[in-house]
C-alpha positions in Angstrom: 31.1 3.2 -23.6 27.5 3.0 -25.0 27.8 -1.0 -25.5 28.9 -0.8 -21.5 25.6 1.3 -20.9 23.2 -1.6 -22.7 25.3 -4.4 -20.7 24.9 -2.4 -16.9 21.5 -2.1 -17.6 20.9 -5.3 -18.9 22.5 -6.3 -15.7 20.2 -4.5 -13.6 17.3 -6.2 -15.1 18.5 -9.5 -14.6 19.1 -8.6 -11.0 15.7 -7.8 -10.7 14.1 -10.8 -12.0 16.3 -12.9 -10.2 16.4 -11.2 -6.8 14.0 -12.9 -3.7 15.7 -10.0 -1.5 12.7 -6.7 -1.6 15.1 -4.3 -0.9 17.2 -5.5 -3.4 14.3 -5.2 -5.9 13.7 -2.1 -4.6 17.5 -0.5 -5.3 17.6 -2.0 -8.5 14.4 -0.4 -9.6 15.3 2.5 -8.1 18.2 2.9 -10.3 16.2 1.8 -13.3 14.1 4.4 -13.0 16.5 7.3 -12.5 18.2 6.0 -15.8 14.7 6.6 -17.3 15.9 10.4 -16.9 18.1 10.4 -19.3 17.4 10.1 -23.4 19.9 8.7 -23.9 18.9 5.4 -22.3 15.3 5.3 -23.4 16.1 3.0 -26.4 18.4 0.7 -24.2 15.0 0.4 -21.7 12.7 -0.4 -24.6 15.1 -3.1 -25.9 15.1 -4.5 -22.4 11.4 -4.0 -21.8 11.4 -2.0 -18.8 8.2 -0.4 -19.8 6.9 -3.3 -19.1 9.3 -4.3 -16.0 7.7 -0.9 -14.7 3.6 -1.9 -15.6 3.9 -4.5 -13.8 5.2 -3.2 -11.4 2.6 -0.7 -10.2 0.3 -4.2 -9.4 2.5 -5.1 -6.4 1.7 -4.7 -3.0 5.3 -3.2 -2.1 4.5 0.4 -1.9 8.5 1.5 -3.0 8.3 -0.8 -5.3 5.4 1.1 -7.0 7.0 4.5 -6.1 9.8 3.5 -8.2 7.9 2.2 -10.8 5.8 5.0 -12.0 8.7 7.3 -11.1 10.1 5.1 -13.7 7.3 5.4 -15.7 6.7 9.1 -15.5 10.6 10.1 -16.3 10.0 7.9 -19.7 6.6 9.1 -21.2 8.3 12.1 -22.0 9.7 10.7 -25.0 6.7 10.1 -27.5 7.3 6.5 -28.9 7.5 5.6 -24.7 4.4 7.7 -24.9 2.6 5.4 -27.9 4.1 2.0 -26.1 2.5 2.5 -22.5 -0.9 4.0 -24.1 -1.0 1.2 -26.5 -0.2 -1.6 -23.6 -3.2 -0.2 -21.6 -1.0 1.8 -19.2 -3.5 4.1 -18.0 -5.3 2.4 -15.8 -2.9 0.8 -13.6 -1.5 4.8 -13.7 -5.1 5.8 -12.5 -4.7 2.9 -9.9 -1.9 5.1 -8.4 -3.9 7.8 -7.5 -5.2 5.9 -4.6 -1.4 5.3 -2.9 -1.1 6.7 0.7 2.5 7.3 -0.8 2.9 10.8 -1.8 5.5 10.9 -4.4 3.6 8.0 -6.1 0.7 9.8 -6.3 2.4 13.4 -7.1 4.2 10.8 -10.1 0.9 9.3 -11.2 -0.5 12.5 -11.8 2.2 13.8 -13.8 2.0 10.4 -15.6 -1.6 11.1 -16.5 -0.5 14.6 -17.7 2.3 13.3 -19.8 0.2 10.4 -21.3 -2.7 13.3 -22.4 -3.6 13.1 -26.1 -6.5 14.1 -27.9 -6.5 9.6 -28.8 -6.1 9.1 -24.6 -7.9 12.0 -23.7 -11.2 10.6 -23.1 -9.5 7.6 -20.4 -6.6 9.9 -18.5 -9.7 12.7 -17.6 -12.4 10.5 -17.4 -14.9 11.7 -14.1 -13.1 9.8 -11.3 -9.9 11.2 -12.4 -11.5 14.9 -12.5 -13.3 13.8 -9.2 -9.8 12.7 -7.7 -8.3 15.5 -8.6 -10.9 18.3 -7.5 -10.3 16.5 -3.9 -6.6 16.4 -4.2 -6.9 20.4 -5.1 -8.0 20.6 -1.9 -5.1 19.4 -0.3 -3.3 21.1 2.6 -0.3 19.0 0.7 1.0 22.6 -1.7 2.7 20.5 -4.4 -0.2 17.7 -4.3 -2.6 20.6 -4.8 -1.4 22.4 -7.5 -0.7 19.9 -9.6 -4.3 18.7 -9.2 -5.1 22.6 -10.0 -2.6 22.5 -13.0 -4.6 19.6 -14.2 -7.6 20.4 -13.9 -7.1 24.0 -15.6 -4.8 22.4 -18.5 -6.0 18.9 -18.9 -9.8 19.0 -18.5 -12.6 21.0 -19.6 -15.2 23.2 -17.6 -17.7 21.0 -18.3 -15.5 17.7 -17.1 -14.8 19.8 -13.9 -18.8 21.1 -13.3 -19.8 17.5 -14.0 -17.1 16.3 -11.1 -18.2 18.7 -9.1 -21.7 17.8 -9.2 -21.1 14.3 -9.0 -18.7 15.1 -6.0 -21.8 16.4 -3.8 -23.5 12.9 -3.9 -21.1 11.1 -3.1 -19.0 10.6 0.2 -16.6 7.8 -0.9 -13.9 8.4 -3.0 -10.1 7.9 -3.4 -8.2 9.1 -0.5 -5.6 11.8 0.3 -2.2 10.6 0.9 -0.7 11.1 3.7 1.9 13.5 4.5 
């Protein structure tokens, strides 16, 4: 059974790379990153390199594509050596990069992501100020779920002094990253 579970996944890859249909793509990721769920599977996805199928990912213009992706993403950082692999391949910033989406769930999985991939090493890049500033606009959200998880982040992941500075900052400026849309 386990050797089946390598070779189906395997298989999905494959698909991936060798799909030109997008919703295709799209399915296939969309399974990929529900098998991300599971523990299970996490070696299976290193050895195929879908941390990396899922980084790159979240450059397209594809919009599920990207929802899938750091869905992917966020299901996986769970697991600490997933953790070490996406911090060390500079996954942060394309993470960050999420935060702008109009797609909702990307954004709600992005910011979890950032949550996740929180260590006193990666600290300093998932709370730097845009991120605080980002997140003190997306506390304001009519959007419940979108707002507190912003509020949960800002309590939990940054200091007082990271969410003063934001603020301050946030009263000069008029341009920022938007809200997504409901």
């Amino acid at each position: 059974m386990e050797l089946g579970r390598l070779e189906y996944l395997q298989a999905l890859v494959t698909e991936f790379q060798v799909t030109d249909s997008p919703e295709a793509k799209e399915q296939v990721l969309a399974n990929l990153a529900n098998f991300a769920y599971d523990p299970k599977n996490y070696e299976y996805l290193r050895q195929l390199q879908v941390l990396d199928l899922f980084l790159d990912t979240l450059a397209e213009d594809n919009e599920s594509l990207v929802e899938f992706a750091i869905g992917g993403l966020c299901n996986l950082c769970l697991d600490k050596t997933n953790k070490d692999y996406i911090l060390e391949a500079n996954g942060v910033e394309p993470v960050i990069n999420c935060l702008s989406s109009s797609n909702e769930e990307t954004v709600m999985s992005a910011v979890t992501t950032l949550m996740y991939l929180t260590t006193p090493q990666s600290r300093q890049q998932t709370t730097a100020l845009p991120v605080v500033e980002c997140m003190l606009r997306f506390s304001l959200s009519a959007n419940r779920r979108l707002s507190n998880l912003a509020t949960v982040f800002l309590e939990d992941y940054c200091t007082p002094l990271q969410v003063e500075e934001a603020r301050n900052l946030s009263k000069h400026t008029a341009v920022g990253i938007p809200l997504p849309k409901d």
